[in-house]
N, C-alpha and C positions, 0 to 999 in steps of 0.2 A: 621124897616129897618135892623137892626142887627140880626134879625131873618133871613132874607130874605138873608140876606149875606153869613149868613151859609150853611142856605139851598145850596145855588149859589156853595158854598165851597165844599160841599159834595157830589156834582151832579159832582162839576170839577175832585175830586178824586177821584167819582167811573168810570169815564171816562178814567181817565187814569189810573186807574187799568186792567179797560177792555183793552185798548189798549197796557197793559203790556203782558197782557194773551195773548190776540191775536198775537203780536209778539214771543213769546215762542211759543204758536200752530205752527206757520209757522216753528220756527227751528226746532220743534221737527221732525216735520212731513219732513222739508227737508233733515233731516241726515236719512232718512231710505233707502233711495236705496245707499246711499254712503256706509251704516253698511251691506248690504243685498249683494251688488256684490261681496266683497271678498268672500264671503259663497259661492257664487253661481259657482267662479273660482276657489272653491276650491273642486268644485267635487258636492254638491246639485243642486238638480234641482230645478229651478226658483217656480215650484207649489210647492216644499216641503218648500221652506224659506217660502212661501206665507202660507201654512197652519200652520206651527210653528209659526208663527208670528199671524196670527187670532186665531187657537187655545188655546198659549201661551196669548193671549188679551180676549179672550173669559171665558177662566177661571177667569181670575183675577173678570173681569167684572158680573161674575155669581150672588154674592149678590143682585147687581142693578135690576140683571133681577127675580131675586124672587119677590123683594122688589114692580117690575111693571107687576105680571103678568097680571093681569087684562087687560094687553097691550094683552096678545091671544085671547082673547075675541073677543074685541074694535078695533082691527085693522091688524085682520092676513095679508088680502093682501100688508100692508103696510111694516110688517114685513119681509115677506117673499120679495119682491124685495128688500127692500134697503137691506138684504144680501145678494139678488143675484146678485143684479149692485153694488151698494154703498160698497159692502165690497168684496165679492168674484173676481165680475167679474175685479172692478178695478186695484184691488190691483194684481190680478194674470196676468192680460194683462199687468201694467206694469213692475213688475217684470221680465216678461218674455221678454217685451220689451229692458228693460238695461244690460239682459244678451248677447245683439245682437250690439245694441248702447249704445252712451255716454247718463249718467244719467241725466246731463243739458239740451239733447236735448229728452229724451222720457218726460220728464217734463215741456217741453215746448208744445209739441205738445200735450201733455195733456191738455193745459191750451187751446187750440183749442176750447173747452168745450162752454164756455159762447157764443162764434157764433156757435155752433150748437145747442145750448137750443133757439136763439134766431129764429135761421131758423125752428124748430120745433114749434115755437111761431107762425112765419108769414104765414108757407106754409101747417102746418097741423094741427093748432088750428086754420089758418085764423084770427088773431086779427093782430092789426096796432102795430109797433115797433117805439120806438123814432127815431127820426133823429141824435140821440148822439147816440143811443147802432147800429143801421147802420154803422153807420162812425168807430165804435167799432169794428163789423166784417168786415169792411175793411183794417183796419189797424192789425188785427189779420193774415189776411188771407195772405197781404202783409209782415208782420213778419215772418210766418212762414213759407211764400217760401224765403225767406233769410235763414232761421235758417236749412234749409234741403239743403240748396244750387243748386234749380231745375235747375240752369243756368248750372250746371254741370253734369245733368242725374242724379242729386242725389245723395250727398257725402255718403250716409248710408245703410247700409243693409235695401231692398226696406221691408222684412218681419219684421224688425225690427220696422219703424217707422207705417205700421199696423197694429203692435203690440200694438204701442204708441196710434195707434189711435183709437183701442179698446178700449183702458182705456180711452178717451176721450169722447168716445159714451157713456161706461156703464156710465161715470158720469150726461153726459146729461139726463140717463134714474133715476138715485138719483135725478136728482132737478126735475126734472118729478111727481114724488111719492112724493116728498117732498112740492109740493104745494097742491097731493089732499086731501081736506077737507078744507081746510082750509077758506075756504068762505061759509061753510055750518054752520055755527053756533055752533058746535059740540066742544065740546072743546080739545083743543089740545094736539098730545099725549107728552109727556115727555120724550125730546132727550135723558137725558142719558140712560131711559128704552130703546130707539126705536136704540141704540148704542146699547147696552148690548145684542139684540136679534138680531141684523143683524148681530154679532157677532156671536152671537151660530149658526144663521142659514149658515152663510158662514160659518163657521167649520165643521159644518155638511154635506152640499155641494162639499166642498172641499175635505172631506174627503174620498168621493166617488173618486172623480176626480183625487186630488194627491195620494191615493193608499200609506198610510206613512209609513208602515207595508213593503215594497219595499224599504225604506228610508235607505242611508248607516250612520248610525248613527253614527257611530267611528270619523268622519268628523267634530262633537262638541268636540270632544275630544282633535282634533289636533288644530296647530294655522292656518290661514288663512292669507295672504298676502295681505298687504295693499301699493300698492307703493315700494315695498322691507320691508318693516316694518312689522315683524311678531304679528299680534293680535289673541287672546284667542278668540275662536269662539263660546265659551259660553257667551262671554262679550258681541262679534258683537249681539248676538241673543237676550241677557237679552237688550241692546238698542231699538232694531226691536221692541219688545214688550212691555216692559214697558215705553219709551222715546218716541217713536216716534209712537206708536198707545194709549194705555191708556191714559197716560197723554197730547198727541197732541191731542185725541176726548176732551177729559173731559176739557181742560182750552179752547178750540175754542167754546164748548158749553158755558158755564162759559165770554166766552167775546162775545159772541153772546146776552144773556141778559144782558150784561153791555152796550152795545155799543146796535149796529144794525146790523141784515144779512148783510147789504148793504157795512157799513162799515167794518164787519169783514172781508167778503167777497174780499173787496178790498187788504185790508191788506194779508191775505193768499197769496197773488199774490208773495208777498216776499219770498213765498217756492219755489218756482221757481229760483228765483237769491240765496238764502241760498244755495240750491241744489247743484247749477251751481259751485258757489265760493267753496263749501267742495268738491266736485270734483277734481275740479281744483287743488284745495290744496292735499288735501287727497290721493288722486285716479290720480292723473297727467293726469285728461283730461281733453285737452284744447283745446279752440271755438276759431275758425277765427276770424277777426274783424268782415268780415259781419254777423256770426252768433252771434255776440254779437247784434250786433246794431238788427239785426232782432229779438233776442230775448227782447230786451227792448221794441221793436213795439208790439209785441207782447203781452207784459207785459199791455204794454198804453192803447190795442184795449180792454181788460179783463177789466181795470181800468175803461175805459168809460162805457164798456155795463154796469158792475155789479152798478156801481156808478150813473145813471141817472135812477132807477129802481123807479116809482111812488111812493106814498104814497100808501096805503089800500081806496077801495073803490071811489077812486080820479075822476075815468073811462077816464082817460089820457092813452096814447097806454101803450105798456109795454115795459121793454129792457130785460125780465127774464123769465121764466117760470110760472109770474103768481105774487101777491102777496110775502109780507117779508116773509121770510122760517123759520120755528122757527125750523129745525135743525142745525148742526152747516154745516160748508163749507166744511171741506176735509173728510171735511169728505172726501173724495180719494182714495182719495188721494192716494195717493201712502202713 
């Protein structure tokens, strides 16, 4: 019995280690469009933050990806999208998105995400959905027209929020790639390798795309305006990369094996309201009441899908893209 207790002990602590991590991934990952907009007002272009910030993340991560090449072998196709949704595409639709709108609100309509993976579930994979992750994209769907204010023609630059809603697609097409194989027997690849190379490959991509070489570089030089608060825009940039992408993948993978997709998943949802409130704070912008309440809806409709998602092999409908995802969630993320 006092074995048993222990055990019990150290299953309770590595749970809430995980769920330590996990909350740290979500802040990480929420301060990057707060560190990323004075850049972007300060004279960069939304794809050049985008590519200093994966480039900048891609270096660092290079060890990792030596360490897994055997991943170009074993799983190019897999590589090659999730750097071109999971990191490129995301990350620069929504960057590009919160240089138009508030970052509380392209971060919400990002999180639109889990009722469009699920509608990709029903209507073009044909499999049956819970009647919990349904009610999930109903309450998402009803959130987010609170959170844009459709009652008003749309409080937001209409290019703006599909912008937002790019970066919600490209992530629908990450949990897409991130379920396949995964019922074939094969064993699975190793996120932080399958990080490390959606990295290089979106720097790579990007590099084409944002053209950095055009970049008015003197602009890390100067400071950057936060709210009237002048910040070092080397500082803003060393966060962008090391805080909110390295360390927000690496501790979400990290409590992805201590916990569950399911629940990490859940948890991430918090980068959304971290977002919203450093905004607020940070950045002085600030949400209606109704887009408050509707971003909470929102929040709840994410909470349900991701959170009634079956067991492996169960053959219970689905509320997700398929089986547990053994990469980590914002992945993003923004």
């Amino acid at each position: 019995m006092p074995v048993r207790m222990s055990e019990s002990s150290q299953v309770g602590r590595g749970k809430g280690f995980g769920l330590g991590l996990a909350l740290g991934s979500a802040l990480a990952f929420g301060g990057s469009g707060v560190a990323a907009k004075p850049l972007i007002e300060a004279g960069l272009d939304p794809l050049h933050v985008v590519w200093l910030r994966v480039a900048g993340a891609a270096l660092v991560m290079l060890p990792l990806a030596v360490r897994h090449r055997a991943l170009l072998r074993r799983r190019p196709a897999l590589l090659a999208g999730f750097g071109l949704l999971g990191v490129a595409g995301v990350q620069a639709f929504y960057f590009a998105s919160i240089s138009r709108i508030p970052v509380g609100v392209a971060l919400l309509v990002e999180y639109f995400a889990p009722a469009l993976v699920l509608g990709w579930v029903r209507f073009v994979q044909r499999r049956p959905v819970t009647r919990a992750a349904a009610l999930g994209v109903v309450l998402a769907v009803g959130g987010l027209a609170c959170v844009v204010e459709v009652w008003s023609g749309l409080s937001f630059d209409a290019l703006g929020l599909l912008l937002a809603l790019g970066a919600a697609c490209c992530q629908v097409g990450y949990f897409v790639l991130s379920d396949q194989g995964t019922d074939s027997g094969d064993e699975a690849p190793d996120p932080l390798g399958v990080i490390a190379y959606g990295l290089l490959v979106g720097a790579a991509v990007l590099t084409v795309v944002a053209r950095p070489w055009s970049m008015d570089w003197s602009v890390l030089a100067n400071a950057a305006d936060m709210n009237g608060t002048p910040v070092a825009a080397w500082l803003l940039l060393a966060w962008i990369v090391l805080i909110a992408t390295v360390i927000a993948y690496v501790t979400g993978v990290v409590a992805v094996r201590r916990l569950s997709p399911q629940v990490a998943g859940v948890v991430a949802c918090l980068e959304a309201v971290i977002a919203t409130v450093l905004a607020w704070f940070l950045l002085g912008e600030h949400l209606s009441a109704p887009q408050i309440v509707g971003g909470a809806v929102v929040l709840v409709g994410a909470f349900i899908a991701q959170s009634s998602t079956p067991a492996k092999n169960t053959g219970e409908p689905v509320a997700s893209g398929g089986p547990e995802r053994e990469l980590s969630t914002r992945e993003s993320a923004a």
